[in-house]
KOLLUMGU-739315 format. One record per residue (C-alpha): residue in three letters; x, y, z. Coordinates in pm, whole numbers, plus 50000, padded with zeros to 5 digits. Layout:
ALAXYZ ...
***
This chain:
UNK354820716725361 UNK354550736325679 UNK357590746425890 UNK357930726426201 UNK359960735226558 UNK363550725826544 UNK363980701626849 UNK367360713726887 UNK366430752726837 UNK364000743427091 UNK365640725627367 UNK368010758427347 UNK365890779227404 UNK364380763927703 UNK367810756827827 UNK368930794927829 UNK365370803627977 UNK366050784428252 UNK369400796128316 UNK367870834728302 UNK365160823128538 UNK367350808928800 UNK369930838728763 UNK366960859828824 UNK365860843029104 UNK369190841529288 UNK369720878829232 UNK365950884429433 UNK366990859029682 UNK370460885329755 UNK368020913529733 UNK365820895430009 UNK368290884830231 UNK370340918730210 UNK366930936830272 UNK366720913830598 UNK370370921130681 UNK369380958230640 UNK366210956930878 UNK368280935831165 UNK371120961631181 UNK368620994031106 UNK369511003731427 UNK373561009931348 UNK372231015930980 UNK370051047031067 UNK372711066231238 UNK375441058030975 UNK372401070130667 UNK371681104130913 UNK375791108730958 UNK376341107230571 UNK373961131730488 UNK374671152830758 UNK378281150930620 UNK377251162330262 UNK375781195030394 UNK378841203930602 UNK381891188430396 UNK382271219630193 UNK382761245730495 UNK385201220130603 UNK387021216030273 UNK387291253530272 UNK388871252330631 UNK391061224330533 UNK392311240730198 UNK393371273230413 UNK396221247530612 UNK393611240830917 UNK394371207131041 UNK391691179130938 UNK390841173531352 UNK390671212931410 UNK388651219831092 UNK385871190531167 UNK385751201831512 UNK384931242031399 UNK382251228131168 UNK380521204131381 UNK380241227531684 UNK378831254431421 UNK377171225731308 UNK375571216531643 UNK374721256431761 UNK372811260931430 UNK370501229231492 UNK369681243331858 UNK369051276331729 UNK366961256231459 UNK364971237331728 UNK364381267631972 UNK362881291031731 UNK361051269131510 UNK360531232431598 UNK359661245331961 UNK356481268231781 UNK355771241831546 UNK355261217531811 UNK352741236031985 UNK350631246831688 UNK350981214031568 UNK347431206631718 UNK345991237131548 UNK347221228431204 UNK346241192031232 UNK342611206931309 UNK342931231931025 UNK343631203430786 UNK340301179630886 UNK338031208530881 UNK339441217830542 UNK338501182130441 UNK335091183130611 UNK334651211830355 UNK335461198030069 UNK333311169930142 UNK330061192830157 UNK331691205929851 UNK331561172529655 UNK328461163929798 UNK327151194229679 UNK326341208829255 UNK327491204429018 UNK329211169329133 UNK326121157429354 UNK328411126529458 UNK326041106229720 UNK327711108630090 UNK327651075330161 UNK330131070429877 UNK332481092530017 UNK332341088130353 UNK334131058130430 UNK337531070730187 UNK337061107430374 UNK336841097430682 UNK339901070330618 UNK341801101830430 UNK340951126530825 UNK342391097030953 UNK345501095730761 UNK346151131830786 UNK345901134731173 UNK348441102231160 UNK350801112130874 UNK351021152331023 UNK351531142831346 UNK354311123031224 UNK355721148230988 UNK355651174631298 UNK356971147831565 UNK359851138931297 UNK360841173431257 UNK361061182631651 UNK362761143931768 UNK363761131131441 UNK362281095031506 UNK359671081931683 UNK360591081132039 UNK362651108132230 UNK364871087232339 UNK365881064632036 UNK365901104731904 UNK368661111932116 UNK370971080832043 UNK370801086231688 UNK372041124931649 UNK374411118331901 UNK375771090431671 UNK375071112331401 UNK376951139431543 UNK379941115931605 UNK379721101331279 UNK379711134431088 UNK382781142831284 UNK385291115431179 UNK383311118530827 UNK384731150830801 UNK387891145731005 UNK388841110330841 UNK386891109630493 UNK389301118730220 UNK391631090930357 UNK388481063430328 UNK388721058529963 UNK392531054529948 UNK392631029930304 UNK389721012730126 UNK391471004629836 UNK394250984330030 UNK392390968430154 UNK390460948729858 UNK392000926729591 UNK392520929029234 UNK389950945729078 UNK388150954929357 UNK390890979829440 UNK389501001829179 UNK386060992229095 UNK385110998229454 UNK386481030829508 UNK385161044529184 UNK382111035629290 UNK381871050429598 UNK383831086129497 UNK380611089429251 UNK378431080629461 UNK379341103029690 UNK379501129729450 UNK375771121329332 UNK374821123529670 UNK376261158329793 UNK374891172029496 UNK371381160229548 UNK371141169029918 UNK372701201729888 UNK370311211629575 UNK367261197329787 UNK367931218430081 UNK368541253229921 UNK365651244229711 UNK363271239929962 UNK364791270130185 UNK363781292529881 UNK360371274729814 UNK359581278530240 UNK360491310630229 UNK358801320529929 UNK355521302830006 UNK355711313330346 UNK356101350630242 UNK353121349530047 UNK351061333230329 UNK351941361830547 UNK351491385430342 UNK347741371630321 UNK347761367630660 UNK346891329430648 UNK347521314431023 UNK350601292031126 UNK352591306030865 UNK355891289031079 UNK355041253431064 UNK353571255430674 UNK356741269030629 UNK359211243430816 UNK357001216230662 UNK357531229730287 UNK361111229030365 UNK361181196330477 UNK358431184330216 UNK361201195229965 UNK363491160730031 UNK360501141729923 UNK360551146029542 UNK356911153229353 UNK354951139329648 UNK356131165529900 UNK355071193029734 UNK352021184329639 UNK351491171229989 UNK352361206430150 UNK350971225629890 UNK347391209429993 UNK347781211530352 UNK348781251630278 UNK345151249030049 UNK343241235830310 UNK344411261130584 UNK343631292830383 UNK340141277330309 UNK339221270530666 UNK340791305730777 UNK340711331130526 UNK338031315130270 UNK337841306429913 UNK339511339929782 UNK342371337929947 UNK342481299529912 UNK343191305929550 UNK345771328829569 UNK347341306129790 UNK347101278829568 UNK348081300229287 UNK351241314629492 UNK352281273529507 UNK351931266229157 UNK354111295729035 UNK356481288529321 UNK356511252929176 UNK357231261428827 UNK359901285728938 UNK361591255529112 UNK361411233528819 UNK362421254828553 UNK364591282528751 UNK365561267129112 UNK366961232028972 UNK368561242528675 UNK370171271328851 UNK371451251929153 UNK371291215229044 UNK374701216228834 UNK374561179728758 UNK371411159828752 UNK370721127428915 UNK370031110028579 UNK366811098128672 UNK363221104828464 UNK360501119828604 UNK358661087328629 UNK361361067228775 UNK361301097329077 UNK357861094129138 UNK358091053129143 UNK360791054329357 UNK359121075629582 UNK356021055629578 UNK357561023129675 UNK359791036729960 UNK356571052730119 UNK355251018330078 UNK358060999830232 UNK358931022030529 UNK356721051130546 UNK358251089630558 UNK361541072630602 UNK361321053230282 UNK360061086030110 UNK363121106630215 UNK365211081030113 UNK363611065329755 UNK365501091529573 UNK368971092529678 UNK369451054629679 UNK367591053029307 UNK370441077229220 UNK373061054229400 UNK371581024229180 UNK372141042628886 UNK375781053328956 UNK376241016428993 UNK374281003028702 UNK376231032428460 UNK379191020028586 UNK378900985328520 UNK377440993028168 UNK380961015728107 UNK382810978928215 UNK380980958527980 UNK380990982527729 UNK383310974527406 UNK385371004227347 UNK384691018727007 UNK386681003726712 UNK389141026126566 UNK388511030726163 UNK391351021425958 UNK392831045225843 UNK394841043825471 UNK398521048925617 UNK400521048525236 UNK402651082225239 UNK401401101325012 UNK403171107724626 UNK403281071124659 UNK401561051924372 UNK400051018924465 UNK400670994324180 UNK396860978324098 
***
């Protein structure tokens, strides 16, 4: 006789598939509308993200200031006026150059792309030019657009000068009472929430903040060594606009996987146009032993405590925030995949069962247990 479908099996079944569906559904609703919330108040947002990880760079000069008996107000005050004369030291000797060669390296990079068309057109690949054409010409496009950004970011830090100006001040204001005020956030914080909240919160946000000190600091001395590496070889080879491949290697660095390759082929194309196929390779193979160092020296070395995230969950992550807001979402994918997975390990250690303790045989011993 063959087996039929329980009804009540069944109607089970359906019953708890429904509830997962409409759990699911109201957590993407929250997701929506807190992505909405996020895009109304980007404006106060953007300053508070810039202030944070401006604060994770200079927290530990001021922990070291604060540890010698400084006063919290005095300390943050020495450190964000150090701070402040570094970044206009920053912009006068490099943004300022990079700026105005910013026109010759945009140039650099479509006529390295006009060769590599002939290239492809060319034996042994003999690919027609009408196929490539349309993606080339939409790939010059996106170069002159995505460089010019990448160059305008690093000399105003947004789009316009002036919404550039409103946001480091804030920035710089934030940072302050960051580093002034922080270490007595966590504890106010906590008095301010109920029950469990008190300490769930907290928790949450001292490892999170932990997770992301560690990943901006790592990402900035990493890419200092791989600009100045890479930048020593180009000179060394003479390649032009050594400065901005340089400054845009460094910043490429906060951009996980897609940065580097993304400088590393704009550093390609240069030496090609410039100094020719010869040097072209060397250049390329300067990058990928540069790269390898970084991955297998650099990170290791520096990075004392990972982010917990696979390789493939990095390059996602980066992916969609490019997707969703454009350099922006790039420089941030990473750090807030990291937060998400403070929180999710978190919440996994909460619903956790703690281990069962084996029992253990407690009859003293000599004693004879009577069968």
């Amino acid at each position: 006789m063959p087996a039929t479908l329980s009804p009540t099996r069944t109607r089970a079944a359906l019953r708890a598939s429904a509830r997962i569906s409409i759990d699911v559904l109201l957590v993407f609703v929250m997701l929506s509308v807190a992505l909405w919330l996020l895009g109304r108040t980007w404006s106060v947002v953007w300053p508070l993200v810039v202030g944070l990880l401006l604060t994770t760079l200079t927290w530990p000069p001021a922990r070291f200031l604060r540890r010698r008996g400084w006063p919290p107000a005095l300390a943050a005050s020495v450190v964000t006026l150090l701070f402040l004369l570094v970044a206009v030291g920053v912009v006068a000797l490099i943004a300022v150059p990079v700026a105005s060669q910013s026109g010759e390296l945009t140039d650099g990079v479509v006529e390295g792309m006009q060769r590599l068309r002939e290239w492809a057109a060319g034996p042994p690949l003999n690919i027609d030019d009408a196929q490539i054409t349309k993606g080339l010409d939409s790939a010059v496009a996106r170069a002159q657009e995505g460089l010019g950004s990448m160059v305008t970011a690093v000399v105003t830090g947004v789009s316009t000068v002036v919404n550039g100006v409103i946001t480091a001040v804030l920035a710089l204001f934030l940072m302050f009472f960051f580093l002034k005020d922080g270490p007595r956030f966590l504890p106010w914080l906590a008095r301010q929430l109920p029950g469990r909240l008190a300490t769930d919160v907290p928790t949450v946000a001292a490892r999170s903040w932990d997770t992301l000190g560690a990943f901006v600091r790592s990402q900035a001395i990493v890419g200092l060594l791989d600009a100045v590496l890479i930048g020593l070889g180009l000179w060394i080879l003479k390649v032009p606009l050594v400065l901005p491949l340089a400054v845009l290697t460094f910043v490429s660095a906060f951009v996980p996987i897609i940065g580097a390759l993304f400088a590393g082929f704009v550093a390609v194309l240069i030496a090609l146009v410039s100094n020719g196929v010869t040097d072209a390779l060397i250049v390329l193979a300067i990058i990928i032993v540069v790269q390898q160092l970084e991955g297998n020296v650099f990170q290791p070395m520096i990075q004392s405590r990972g982010l917990g995230l696979h390789a493939a969950v990095v390059l996602l992550a980066v992916t969609l925030g490019g997707s969703l807001a454009g350099i922006v979402g790039s420089l941030l994918a990473v750090p807030i995949a990291a937060l998400i997975a403070v929180l999710w390990n978190y919440i996994r250690e909460q619903l956790t069962d703690p281990p069962e303790e084996p029992e253990t045989d407690e009859t003293p011993a000599g004693v004879v247990v009577p069968s």
